[in-house]
N, C-alpha and C positions, 0 to 999 in steps of 0.2 A: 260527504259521500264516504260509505266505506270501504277500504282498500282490501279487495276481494281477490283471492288469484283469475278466478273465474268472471269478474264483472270486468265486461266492455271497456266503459268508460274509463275503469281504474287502468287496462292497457294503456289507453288513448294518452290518459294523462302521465302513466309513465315513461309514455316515447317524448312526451313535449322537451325543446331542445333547453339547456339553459348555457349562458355566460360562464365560463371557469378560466382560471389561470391558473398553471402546473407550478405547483410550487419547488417539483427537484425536477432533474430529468427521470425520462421514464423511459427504458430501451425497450424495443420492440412493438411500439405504440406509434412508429409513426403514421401509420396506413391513416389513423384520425386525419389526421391534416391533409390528406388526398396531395402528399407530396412523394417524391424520391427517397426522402427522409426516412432513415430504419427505426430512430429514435425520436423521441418530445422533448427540447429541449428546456431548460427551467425557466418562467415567464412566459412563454406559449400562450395562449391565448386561445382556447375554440370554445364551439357551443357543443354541447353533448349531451344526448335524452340523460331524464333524471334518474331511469334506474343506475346508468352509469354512473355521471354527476355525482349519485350518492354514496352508494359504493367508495367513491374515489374520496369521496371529501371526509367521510367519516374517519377513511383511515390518512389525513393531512395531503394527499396527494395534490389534491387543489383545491383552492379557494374557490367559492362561490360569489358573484354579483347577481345584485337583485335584477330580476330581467324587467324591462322597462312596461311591461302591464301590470305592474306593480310601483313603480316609481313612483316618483313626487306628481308629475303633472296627472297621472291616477288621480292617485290621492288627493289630489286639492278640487278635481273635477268633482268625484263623487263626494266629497265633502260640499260642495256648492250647490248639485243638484243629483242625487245618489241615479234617478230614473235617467238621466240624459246620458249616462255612459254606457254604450253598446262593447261591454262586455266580452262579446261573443268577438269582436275586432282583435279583442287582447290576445283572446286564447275561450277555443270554446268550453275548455275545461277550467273557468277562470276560478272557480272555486275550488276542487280536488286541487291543484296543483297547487293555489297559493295555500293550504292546510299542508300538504307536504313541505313546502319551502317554510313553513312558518314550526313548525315539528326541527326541520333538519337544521334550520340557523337561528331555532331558539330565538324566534324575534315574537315577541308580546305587540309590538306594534304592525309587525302584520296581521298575524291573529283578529286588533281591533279594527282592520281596515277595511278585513273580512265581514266583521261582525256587523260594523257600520253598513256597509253595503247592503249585508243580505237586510237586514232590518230596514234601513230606509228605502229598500225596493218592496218588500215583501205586502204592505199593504196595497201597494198599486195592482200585483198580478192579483192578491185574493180577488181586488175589488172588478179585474176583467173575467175572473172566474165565473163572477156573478151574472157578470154581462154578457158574454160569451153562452152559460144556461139557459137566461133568459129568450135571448137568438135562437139558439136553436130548437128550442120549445115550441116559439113563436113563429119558428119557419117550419113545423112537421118536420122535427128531428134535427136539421142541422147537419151541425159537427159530426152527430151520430151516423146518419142516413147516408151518409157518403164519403163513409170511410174507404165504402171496397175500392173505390178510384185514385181517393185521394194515398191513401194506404200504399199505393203501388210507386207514389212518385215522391213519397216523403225523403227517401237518400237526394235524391237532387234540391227540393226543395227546401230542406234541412241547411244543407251543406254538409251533412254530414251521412260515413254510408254505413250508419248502424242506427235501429230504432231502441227502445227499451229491453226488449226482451234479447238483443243481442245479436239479432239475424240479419244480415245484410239485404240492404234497401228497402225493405219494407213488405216484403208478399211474402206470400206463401200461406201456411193455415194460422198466420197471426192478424188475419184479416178481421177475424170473427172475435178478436177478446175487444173488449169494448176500453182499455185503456190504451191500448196502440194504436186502434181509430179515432180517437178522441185528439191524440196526438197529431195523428198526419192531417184532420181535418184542421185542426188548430196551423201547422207547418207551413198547409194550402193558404191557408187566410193571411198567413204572414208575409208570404211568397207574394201572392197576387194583389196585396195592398190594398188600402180603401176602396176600390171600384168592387171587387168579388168580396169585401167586407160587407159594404150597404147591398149588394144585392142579394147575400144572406141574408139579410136582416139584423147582420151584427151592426152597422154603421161602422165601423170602425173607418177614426179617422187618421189624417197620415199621422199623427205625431204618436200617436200609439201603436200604429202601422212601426215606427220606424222603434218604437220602444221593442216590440215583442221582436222584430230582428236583432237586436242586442240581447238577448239573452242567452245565459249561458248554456249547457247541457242539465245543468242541477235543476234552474228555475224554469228551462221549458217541461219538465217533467213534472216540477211541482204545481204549472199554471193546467197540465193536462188532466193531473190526477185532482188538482182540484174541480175542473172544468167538470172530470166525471163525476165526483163526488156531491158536487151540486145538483147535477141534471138529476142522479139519481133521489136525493132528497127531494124536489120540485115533483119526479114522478110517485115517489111515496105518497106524498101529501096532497098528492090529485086522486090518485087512488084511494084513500084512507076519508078523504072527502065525505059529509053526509052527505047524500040523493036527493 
């Protein structure tokens, strides 16, 4: 993802708190610790959004610890089954953030922990991409067709209260682009689990039910934009059709 002043998500992932420990004292910093305290004493210990975090560590103030949706039992999980780790548990931003941490503590092994992940998920969402098109094809539109409702309840159904374009909850005249309906339809079907899957026509069963809840902000975008991109090619080539 890239680190925008103006993109959403690059906020969202720069408020994420992390682990630090003050390596001197710092006067006038103690408000941090929601204590009496005027100062941080050296060893302290809090968790602090990354813009600060960074700020502070660049210039030695404090030490960083890897926060734990990045740790060993991560990493051995999605090393054992990359699709079975819902992500979105760790931190919905599980990818911008771990590319910041992997930038600011110069670790090559985060970097490929990332890499591994996004690669051994990535064919699973193309391949719901497809299936997801196919749905909604097969239902008169789908996804597409009932965006206006679905559209409206995507901050709750998300879990989160920004869609794509950056506008909170989901209404307004972002009803009508056909990549942020594509989104909240996709959101609903994730929301309402296998039952409102099969009776789209999607089938969707629980273990891909509980897969597409795990995902991050990065991959439910990319499984939307795919979702559109496919429908769209599927109506090309119905239209382009000989008679």
């Amino acid at each position: 993802m890239d680190r925008s002043y103006w993109s959403i998500d690059s906020i969202i992932a720069d408020a994420s708190k992390l682990p630090c420990t003050f390596n001197i004292d710092v006067h006038n910093l103690g408000h941090l610790q929601s204590t009496d305290e005027d100062d941080i004493k050296q060893h302290a210990r809090l968790e602090l959004p990354f813009w600060l975090a960074e700020l502070l560590a660049l210039n030695d103030v404090v030490s960083l610890t890897m926060p734990k949706a990045y740790g060993p039992r991560v990493k051995a999980a999605l090393d054992a089954n990359p699709t079975s780790v819902q992500l979105r548990q760790q931190n919905n931003n599980w990818y911008a953030l771990g590319m910041r941490l992997a930038n600011l503590m110069d670790s090559d092994e985060l970097m490929d922990v990332l890499s591994k992940a996004y690669t051994g998920r990535l064919a699973q969402i193309y391949e719901q991409t497809q299936h997801l098109s196919s749905s909604s094809s097969n239902s008169g539109g789908g996804a597409g067709s009932s965006s206006s409702s679905s559209n409206k309840q995507q901050g709750a159904n998300t879990g989160s209260s920004t869609n794509r374009s950056g506008q909170p909850g989901g209404g307004g005249g972002d009803d009508d682009d056909p990549l942020t309906a594509s989104a909240a339809a996709i959101a609903a079907m994730v929301h309402d689990g296998p039952a409102l899957g099969s009776s789209a026509g999607s089938g969707m069963s629980a273990e891909m039910a509980e897969f597409f809840n795990g995902l991050d902000d990065a991959e439910r975008n990319l499984l939307s934009r795919g979702h559109q991109a496919a429908r769209m090619m599927k109506e090309y080539l119905a239209a382009a059709a000989p008679r």
